[in-house]
C-alpha positions in Angstrom: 16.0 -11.9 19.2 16.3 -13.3 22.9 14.6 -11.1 25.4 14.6 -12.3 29.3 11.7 -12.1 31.1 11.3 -13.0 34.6 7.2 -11.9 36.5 7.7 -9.6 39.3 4.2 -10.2 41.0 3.8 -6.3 40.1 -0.1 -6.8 39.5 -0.1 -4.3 36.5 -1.0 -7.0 33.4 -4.1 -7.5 36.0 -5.2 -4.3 36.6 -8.2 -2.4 34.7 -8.8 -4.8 32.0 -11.0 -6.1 29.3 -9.4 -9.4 29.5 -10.6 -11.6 26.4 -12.0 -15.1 26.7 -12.9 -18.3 25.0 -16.5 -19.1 25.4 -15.9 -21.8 27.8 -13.7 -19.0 30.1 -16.5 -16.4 29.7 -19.1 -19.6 31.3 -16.4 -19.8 33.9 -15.6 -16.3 34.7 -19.3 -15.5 35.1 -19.9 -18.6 37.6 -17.2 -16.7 39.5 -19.5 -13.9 39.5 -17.9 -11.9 37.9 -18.3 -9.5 34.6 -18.0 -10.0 30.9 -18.6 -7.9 28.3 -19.2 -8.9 24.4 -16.8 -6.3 22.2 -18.7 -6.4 18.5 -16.9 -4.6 15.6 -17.5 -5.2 11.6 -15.3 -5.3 8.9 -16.2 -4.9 5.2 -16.2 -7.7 3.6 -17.0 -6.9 0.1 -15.0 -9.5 -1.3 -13.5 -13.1 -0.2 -9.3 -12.3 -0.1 -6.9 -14.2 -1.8 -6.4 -17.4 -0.3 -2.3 -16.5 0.1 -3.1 -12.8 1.6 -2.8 -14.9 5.5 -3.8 -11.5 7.4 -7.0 -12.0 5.7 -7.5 -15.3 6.2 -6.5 -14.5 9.5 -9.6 -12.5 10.0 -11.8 -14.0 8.1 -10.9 -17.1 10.6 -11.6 -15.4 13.7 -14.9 -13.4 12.8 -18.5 -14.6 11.3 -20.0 -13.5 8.0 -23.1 -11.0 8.3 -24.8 -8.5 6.5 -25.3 -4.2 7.2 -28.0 -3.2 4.6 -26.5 -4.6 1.5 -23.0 -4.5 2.2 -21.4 -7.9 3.3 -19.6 -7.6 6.7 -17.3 -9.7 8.8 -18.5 -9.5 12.4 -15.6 -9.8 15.2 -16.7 -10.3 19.0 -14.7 -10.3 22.2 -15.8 -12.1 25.0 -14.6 -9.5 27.6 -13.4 -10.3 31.2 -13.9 -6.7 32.2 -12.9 -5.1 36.1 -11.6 -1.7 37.0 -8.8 -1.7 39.4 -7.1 -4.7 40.1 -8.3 -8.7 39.0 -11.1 -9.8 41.5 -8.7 -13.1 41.7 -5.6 -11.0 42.5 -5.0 -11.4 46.4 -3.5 -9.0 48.4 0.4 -10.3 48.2 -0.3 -10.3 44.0 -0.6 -13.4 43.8 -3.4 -15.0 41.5 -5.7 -17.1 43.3 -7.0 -18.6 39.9 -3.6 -19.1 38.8 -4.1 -23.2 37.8 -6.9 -22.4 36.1 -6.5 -18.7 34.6 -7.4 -17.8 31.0 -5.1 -18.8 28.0 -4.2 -15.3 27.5 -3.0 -14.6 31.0 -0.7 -17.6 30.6 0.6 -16.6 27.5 1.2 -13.0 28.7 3.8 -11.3 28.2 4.1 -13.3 24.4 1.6 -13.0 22.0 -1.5 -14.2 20.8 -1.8 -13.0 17.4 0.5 -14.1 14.5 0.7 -10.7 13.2 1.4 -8.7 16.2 5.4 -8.2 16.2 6.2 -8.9 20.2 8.0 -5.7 22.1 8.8 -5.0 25.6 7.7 -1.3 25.1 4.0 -2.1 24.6 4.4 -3.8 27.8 3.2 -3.0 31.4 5.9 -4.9 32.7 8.9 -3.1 35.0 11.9 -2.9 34.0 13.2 -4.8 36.4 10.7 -7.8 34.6 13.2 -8.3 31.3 16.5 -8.3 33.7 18.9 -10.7 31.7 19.5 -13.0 34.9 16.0 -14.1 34.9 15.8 -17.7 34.2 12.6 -17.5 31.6 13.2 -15.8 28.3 11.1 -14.9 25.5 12.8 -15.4 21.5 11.4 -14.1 18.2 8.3 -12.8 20.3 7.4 -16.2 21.8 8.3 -18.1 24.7 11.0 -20.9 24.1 8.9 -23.3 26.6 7.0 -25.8 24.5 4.6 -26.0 27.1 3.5 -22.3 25.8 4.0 -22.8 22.3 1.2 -25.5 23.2 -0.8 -22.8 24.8 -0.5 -19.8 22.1 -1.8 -22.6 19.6 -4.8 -23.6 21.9 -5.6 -20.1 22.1 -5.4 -19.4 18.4 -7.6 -22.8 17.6 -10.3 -21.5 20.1 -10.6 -18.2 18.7 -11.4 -20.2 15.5 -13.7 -22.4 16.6 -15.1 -20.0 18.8 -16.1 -17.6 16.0 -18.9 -19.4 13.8 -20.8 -19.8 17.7 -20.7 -16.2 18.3 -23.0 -15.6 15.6 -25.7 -17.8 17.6 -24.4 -15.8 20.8 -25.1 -12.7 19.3 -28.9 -13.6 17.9 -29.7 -15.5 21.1 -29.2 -12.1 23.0 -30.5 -9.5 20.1 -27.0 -8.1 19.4 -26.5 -6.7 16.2 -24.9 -3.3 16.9 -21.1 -3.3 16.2 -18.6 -0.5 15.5 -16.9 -0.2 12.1 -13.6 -2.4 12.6 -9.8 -0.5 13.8 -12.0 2.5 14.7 -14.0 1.2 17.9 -16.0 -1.6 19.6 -19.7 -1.4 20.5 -19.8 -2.6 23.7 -22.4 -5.0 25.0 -23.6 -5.4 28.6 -26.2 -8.4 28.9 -27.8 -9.3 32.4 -25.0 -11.4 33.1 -27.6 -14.6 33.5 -29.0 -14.3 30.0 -25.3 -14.3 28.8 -24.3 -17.1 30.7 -27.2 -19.3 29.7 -26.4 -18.2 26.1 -22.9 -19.3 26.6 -23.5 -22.5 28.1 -26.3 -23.5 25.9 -23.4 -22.9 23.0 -20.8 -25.2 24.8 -23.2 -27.6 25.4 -23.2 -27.8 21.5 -26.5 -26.2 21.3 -26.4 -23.5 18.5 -29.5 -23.6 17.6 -31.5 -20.8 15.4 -30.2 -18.4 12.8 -28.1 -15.8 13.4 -28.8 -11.9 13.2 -28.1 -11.4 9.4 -28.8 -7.6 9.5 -26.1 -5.4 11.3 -26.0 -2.2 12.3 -23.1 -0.1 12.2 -21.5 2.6 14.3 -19.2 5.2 14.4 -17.9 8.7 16.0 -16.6 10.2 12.5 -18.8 11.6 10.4 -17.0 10.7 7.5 -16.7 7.0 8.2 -20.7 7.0 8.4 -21.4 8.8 5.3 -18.8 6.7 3.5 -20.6 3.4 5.2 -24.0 5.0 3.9 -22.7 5.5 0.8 -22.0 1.5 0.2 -25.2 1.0 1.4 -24.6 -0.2 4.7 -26.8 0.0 8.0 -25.4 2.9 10.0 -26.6 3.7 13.6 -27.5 8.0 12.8 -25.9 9.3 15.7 -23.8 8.7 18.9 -24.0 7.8 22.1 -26.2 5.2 21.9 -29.6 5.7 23.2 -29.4 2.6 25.6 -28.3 1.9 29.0 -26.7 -1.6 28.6 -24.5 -0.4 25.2 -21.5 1.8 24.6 -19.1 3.2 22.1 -15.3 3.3 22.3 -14.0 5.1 20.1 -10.4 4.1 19.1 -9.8 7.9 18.0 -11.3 11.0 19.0 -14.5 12.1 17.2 -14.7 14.6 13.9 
């Protein structure tokens, strides 16, 4: 499949985002001053997976291993990039002002990140005018042709690995063990955004001291997910919203 893609400036891929990071770009976004968020969600983890079922390994790659009550949990987190309205380094003509510098994932967009995610135009933001056939750059089999991105997409993918067994630390350092059940929601985390940076440098400074959080709580906006959850004799957080200022639910689906 050969699909053309030329960027129109249009600003939309930068617009109200929760942009995900590596931990060295969530240190950097923050001495922008900017926000970041940490995105928690928890996946039963029962059993280890075959070692030749790759979605699994996939996951298991990119999350840490935790526990909620008695059930064993894989616990994914999302450094978040997070602005409403348009990219505070998107000047005025559209233009990124960051743009040397700007995080794997803008680079790689409009391809994708994740191995399992089959690449479409209608998922999107772009115009149309954006996958015009006459447009030098082109996109084939869902990733660019350019080496140079190929070399990027794999960078990406290595960092979310490596990144993964430091969140843990991340997480304990700033006493956040809340996280919703996984493909129905994220618990989302708002730390005083010096407290998070110190915890993020400390970690890329190799510093990971102390043991992780090993008890996790879960959450959800169904009913019937948290009596399921109970009834495997996980942790579950008894009701929703959250009783704090600095945490929120997103619910991928409307509540029971």
């Amino acid at each position: 499949m050969d699909v053309h893609f030329g960027c129109t400036s249009c600003g939309k891929c930068c617009t109200d985002l929760r942009l995900p990071l590596t931990i060295v770009e969530a240190t950097q976004w923050l001495e922008r001053g900017h926000t970041v968020e940490v995105l928690c969600d928890a996946i039963p983890w029962p059993l280890e997976p075959a070692s030749t079922d790759a979605m699994a390994q996939h996951k298991r790659a990119s999350t840490f291993g935790a526990r909620s009550g008695t059930l064993p949990v894989r616990i994914g987190v999302i450094l978040a990039a997070t602005h409403y309205g348009p990219c505070p380094n998107l000047a005025d003509d559209g233009l990124c002002r960051i743009y040397a510098s700007r995080p794997m994932v803008c680079q790689i967009y409009p391809a994708e990140v994740n191995p399992f995610v089959r690449f479409s135009t209608s998922a999107k933001g772009c115009p149309p005018e954006a996958w015009d056939s006459r447009n030098p750059a082109f996109i084939q089999g869902g990733q660019w042709v350019s080496e140079a991105l190929r070399t990027t997409i794999e960078r990406s993918r290595n960092a979310t690995r490596s990144d993964a067994r430091h969140k843990a630390a991340i997480c304990a350092a700033l006493d956040i063990s809340l996280a919703a059940l996984a493909n129905e929601g994220y618990v989302i985390h708002r730390p005083p955004a010096r407290q998070l940076h110190d915890a993020l440098k400390r970690v890329s400074d190799g510093d990971v001291g102390g043991e992780a959080l090993h008890e996790w709580t879960i959450a959800s906006n169904r009913a019937s997910t948290r009596d399921t959850l109970d009834s495997v004799g996980a942790t579950v957080c008894p009701s929703l919203p959250v009783a704090r200022a600095d945490v929120e639910y997103l619910p991928l689906f409307a509540d029971e």
